[in-house]
C-alpha positions as CSV (number, residue, x, y, z in Angstrom):
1,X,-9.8,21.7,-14.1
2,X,-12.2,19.3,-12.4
3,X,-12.0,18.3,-8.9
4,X,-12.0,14.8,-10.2
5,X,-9.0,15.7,-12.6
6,X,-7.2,17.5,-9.7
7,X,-7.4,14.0,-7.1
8,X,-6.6,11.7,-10.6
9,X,-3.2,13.7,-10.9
10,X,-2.5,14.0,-7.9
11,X,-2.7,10.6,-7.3
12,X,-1.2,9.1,-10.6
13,X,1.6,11.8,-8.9
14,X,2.3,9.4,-6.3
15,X,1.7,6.3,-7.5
16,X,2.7,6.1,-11.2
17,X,6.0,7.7,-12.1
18,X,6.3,7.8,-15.6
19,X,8.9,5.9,-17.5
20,X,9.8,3.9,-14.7
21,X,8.1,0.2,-14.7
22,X,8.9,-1.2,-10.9
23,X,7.0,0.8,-8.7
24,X,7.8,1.2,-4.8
25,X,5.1,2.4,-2.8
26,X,6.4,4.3,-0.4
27,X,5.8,4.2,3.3
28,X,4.2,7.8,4.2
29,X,6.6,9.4,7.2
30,X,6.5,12.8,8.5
31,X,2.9,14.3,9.6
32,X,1.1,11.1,9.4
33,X,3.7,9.2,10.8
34,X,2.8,10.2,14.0
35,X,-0.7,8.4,13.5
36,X,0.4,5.0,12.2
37,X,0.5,2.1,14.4
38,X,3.5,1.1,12.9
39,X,6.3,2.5,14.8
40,X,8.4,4.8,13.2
41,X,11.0,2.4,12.8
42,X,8.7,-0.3,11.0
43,X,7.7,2.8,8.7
44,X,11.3,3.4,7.3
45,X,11.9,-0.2,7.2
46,X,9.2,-0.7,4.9
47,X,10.3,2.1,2.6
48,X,13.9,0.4,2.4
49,X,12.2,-3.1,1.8
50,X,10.2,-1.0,-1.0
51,X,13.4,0.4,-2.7
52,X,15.4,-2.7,-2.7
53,X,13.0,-4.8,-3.8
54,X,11.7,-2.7,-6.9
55,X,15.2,-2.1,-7.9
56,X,16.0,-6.4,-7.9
57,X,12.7,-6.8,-9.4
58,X,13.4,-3.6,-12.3
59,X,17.0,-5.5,-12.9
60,X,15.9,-9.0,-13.4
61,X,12.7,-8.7,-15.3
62,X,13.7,-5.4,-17.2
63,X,10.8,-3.2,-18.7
64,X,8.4,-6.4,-20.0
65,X,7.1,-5.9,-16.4
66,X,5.3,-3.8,-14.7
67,X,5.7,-4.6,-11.3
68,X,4.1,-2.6,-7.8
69,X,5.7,-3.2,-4.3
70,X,3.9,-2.7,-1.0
71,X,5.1,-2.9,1.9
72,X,3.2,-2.9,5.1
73,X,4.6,-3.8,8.6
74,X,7.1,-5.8,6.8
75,X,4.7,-8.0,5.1
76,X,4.9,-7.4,0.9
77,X,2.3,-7.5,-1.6
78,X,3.3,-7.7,-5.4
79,X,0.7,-6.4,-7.7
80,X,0.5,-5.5,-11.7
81,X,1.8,-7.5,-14.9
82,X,4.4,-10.1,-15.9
83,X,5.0,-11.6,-19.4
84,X,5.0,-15.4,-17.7
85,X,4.6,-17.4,-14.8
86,X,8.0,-17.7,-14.4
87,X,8.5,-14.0,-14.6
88,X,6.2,-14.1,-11.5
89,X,8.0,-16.3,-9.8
90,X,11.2,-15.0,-10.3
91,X,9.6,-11.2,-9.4
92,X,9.3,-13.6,-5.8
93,X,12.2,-14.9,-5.9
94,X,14.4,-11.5,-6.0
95,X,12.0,-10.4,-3.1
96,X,13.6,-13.3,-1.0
97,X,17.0,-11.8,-1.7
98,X,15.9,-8.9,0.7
99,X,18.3,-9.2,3.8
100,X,17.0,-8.6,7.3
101,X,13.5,-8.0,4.9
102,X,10.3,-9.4,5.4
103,X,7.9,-11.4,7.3
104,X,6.0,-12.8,4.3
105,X,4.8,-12.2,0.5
106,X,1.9,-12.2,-1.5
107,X,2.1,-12.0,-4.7
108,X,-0.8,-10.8,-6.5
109,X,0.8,-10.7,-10.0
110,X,-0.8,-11.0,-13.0
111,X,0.3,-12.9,-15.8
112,X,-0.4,-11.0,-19.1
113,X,-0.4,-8.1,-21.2
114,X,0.2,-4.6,-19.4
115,X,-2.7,-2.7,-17.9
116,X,-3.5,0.5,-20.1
117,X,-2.7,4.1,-18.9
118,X,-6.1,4.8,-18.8
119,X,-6.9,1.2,-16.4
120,X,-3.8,2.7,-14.2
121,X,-5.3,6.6,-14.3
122,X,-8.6,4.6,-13.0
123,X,-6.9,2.6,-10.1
124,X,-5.1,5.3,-9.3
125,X,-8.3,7.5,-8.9
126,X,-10.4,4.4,-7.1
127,X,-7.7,4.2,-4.6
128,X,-8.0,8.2,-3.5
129,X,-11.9,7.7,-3.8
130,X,-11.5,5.1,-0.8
131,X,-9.4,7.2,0.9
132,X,-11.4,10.1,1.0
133,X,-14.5,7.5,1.8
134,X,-12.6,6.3,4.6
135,X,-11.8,9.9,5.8
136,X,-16.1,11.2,5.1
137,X,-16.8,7.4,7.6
138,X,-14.6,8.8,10.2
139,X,-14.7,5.4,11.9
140,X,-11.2,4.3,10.7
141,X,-8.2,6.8,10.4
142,X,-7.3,6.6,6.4
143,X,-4.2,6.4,8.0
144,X,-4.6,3.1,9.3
145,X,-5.2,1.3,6.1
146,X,-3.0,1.1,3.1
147,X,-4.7,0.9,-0.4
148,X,-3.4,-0.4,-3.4
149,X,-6.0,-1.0,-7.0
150,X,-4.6,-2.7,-9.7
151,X,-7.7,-3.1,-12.0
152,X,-10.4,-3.3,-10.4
153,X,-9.3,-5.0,-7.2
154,X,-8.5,-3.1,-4.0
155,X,-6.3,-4.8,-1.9
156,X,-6.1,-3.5,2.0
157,X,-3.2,-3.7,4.7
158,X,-3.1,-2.2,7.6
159,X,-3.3,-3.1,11.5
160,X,-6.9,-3.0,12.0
161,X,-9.8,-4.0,15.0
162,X,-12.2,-6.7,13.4
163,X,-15.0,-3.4,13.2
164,X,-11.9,-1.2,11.4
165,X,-11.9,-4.2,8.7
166,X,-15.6,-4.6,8.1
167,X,-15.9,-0.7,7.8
168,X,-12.4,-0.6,5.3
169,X,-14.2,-3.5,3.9
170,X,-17.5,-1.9,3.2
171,X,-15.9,1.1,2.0
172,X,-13.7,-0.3,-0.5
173,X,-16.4,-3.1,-1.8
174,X,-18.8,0.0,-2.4
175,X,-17.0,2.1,-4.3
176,X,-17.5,2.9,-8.0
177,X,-15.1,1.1,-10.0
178,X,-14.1,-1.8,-7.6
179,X,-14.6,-5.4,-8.9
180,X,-12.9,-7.4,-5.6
181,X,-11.7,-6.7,-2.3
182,X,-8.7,-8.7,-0.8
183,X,-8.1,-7.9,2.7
184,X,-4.7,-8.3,3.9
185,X,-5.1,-6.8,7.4
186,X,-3.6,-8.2,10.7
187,X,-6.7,-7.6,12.5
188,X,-6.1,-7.4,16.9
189,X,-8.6,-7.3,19.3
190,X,-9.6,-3.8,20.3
191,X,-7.5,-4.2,23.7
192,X,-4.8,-4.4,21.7
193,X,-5.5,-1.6,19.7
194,X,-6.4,0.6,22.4
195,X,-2.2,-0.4,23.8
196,X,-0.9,0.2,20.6
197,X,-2.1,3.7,20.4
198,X,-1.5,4.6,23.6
199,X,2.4,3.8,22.5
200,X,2.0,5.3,19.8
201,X,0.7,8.4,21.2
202,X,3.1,8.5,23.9
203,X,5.8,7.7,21.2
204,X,4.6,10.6,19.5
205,X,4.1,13.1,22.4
206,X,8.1,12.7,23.6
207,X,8.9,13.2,20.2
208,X,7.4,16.5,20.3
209,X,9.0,17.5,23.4
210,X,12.2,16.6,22.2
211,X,11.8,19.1,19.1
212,X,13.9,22.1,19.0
């Protein structure tokens, strides 16, 4: 088996669970966790804001849809296929039911017909290319910006210096099989970066020290 065929199941692994239309993204926690500028905290709320809002989304629009949720630092992106407009408003709408959720939405949705296995199987495989660009670059951590391809178009969150964004930015916009790039970053001055690893870090380093 290809190395290309290894990362393309790996990655439609992760990110496309057969039989189930209403995806949720997952927020990554356990080795990397340690790395994110969210804090830990942030991280499992964005999982839980991932879960409940695929599950209202799955139980209002049924199967027709095919419906991704993202969360990042408690701000949601919405990305894949509804039969109407009004299913993509609705998908919104059960979002909003979300208590104690979310800081805002955007809701990429597409109204038509259902992207293809084979247009998922290449999303899925774009996103791990950018990863593993971002990780050759070595100028942003690949753990500081979250990914998500849904034909074509990368979308990437993520809490990022201005120079993170315009290297996430170039990597995404040259990578085979992207047609768009929508950036979705909070972007803070470096200062602010620099403060919010050094929590992080220290966040990190008691944690350690705290192990058994």
């Amino acid at each position: 088996m290809t190395l290309r065929s290894l990362i393309l199941l790996a990655a439609i692994a992760s990110g496309l669970p057969a039989c189930v239309p209403i995806i949720a993204t997952g927020a990554a926690v356990g080795v990397s966790a340690t790395l994110d500028r969210r804090s830990y905290g942030v991280q499992i709320e964005d999982s839980t804001i991932e879960t409940k809002a695929a599950s209202a989304i799955s139980a209002k629009l049924g199967p027709e849809a095919r419906v991704s949720v993202t969360s990042y630092n408690r701000v949601i992106l919405l990305t894949g296929e509804v039969p109407t407009e009004a299913a993509k408003a609705e998908a919104e709408r059960q979002v909003a039911t979300i208590p104690n959720g979310f800081r805002g939405i955007h809701n990429e949705l597409t109204v038509g017909a259902r992207a293809s296995f084979s247009q998922q199987s290449t999303d899925a495989f774009t996103t791990s290319a950018i990863k593993s660009r971002l990780v050759e670059m070595k100028e942003v951590s690949s753990v500081q910006v979250k990914v998500v391809t849904e034909t074509g178009t990368a979308y990437l969150m993520g809490i990022v210096s201005p120079r993170e964004q315009e290297v996430a930015t170039y990597v995404a916009t040259t990578t085979s099989g992207v047609r768009k790039v929508v950036r979705l970053f909070e972007v803070m001055s470096p200062e602010q970066i620099k403060q919010i690893d050094i929590l992080q870090s220290s966040s990190a380093a008691n944690s350690a020290s705290k192990a058994p």
